[in-house]
C-alpha positions in Angstrom: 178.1 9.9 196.2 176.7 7.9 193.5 173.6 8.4 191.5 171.9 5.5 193.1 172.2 7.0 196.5 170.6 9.6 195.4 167.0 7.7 194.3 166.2 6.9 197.4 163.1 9.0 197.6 161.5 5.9 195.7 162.1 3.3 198.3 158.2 3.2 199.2 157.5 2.6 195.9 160.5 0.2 194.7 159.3 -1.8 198.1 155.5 -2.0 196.7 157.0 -3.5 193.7 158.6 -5.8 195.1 156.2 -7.4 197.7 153.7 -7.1 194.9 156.2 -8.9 191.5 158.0 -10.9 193.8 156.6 -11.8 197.2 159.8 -10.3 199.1 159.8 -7.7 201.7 163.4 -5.7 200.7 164.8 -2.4 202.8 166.3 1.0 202.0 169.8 -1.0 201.2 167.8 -3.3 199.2 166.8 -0.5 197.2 170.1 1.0 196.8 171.4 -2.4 195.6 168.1 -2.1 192.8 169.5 1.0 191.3 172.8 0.1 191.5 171.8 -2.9 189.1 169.5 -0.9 186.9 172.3 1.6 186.4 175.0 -1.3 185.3 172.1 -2.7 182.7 171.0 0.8 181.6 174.8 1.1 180.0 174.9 -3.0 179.1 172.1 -2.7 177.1 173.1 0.6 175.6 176.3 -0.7 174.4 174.8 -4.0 172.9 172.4 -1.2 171.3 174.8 0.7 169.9 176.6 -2.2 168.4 173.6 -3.6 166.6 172.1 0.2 165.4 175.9 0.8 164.2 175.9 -2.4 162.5 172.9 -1.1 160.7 174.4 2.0 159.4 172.5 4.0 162.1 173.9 6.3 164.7 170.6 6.2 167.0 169.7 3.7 168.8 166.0 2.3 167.7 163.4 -0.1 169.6 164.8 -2.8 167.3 168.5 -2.7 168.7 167.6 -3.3 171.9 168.4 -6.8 173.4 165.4 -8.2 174.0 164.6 -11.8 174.5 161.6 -13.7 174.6 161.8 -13.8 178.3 162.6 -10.2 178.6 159.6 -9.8 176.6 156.8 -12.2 178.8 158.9 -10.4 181.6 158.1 -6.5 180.1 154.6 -7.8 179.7 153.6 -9.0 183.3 155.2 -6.0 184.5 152.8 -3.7 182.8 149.7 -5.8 184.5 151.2 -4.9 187.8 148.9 -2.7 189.7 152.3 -0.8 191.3 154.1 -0.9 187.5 152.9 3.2 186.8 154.9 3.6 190.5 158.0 2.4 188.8 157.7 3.5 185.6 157.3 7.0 186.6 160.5 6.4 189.1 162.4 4.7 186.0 161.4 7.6 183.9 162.4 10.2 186.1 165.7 8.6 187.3 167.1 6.2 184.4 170.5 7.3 184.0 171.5 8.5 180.9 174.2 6.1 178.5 177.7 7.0 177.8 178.1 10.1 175.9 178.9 8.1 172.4 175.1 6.6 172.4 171.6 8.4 171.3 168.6 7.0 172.0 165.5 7.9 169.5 162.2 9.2 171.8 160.3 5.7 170.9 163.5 3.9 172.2 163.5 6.0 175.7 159.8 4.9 175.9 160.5 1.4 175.5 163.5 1.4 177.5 161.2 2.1 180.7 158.9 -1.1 179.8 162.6 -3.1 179.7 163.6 -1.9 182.8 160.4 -2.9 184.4 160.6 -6.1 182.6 163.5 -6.7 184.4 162.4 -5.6 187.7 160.3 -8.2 187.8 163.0 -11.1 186.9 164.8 -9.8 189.5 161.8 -9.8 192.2 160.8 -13.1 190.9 164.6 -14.8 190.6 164.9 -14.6 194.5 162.0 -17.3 194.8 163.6 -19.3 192.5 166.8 -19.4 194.1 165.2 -19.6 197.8 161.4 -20.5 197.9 161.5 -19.8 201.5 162.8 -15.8 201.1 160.9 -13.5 202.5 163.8 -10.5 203.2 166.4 -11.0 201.0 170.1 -11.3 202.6 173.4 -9.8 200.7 173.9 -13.4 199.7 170.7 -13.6 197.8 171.2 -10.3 196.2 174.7 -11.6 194.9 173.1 -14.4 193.5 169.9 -12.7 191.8 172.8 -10.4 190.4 174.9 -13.1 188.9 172.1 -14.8 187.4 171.0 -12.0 186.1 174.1 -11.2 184.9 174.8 -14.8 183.2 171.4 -14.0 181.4 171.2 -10.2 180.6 
């Protein structure tokens, strides 16, 4: 079973978020699929982390060697006007999984790694009315393409 399976005592929450960021009504798969993606990004953005922190002489990752853009950022900061972002961040905090064993985070990196996360929650909420204006319950295919968007950006 994978550790995405096993968040899915958030799915009332994770659904909040996404009617309220994005307009979209998504189910328990929906949810799964989330996670699944916040898991692959959790070690992406690790990595690129500790590339640039090694490339600094440092063996912890800081704030500063995270990848964020200026989108991320606008993202990271309309999530924390959210009403229903505490909901997540609590859920991100609780349940972010943890890098590969060869990367530290500092503390003020693991804080800031929850507001990146829920900076990209809401790209992804938003991304589905940008590739169909008309979605309201987003199919497989729509998933596959927030994803590989996503992925072409992040």
């Amino acid at each position: 079973m994978t550790e995405a399976l096993t968040r899915v005592g958030g799915i009332p929450q994770v659904q909040r978020f996404f009617r309220a960021a994005g307009s979209v009504e998504i189910d328990k798969d929906d949810v799964r699929r989330f996670w699944e993606f916040v898991d692959e990004k959790t070690d992406d953005i690790a990595i690129a982390g500790r590339d640039t922190a090694k490339w600094n002489g440092r063996d912890v990752i800081a704030p500063q060697d995270l990848p964020i853009t200026k989108g991320l950022q606008e993202r990271m900061r309309e999530f924390a006007k959210l009403g229903e972002a505490d909901e997540l961040r609590r859920l991100l905090r609780e349940s972010l999984r943890r890098p590969p064993d060869d990367i530290t985070f500092d503390e003020e990196t693991e804080d800031v790694l929850t507001e990146v996360f829920g900076g990209i929650s809401v790209a992804v909420a938003r991304t589905f009315r940008v590739i169909d204006d008309d979605v309201r319950n987003p199919t497989t295919v729509h998933w596959d393409r927030v994803f590989a968007l996503s992925r072409l950006l992040l």
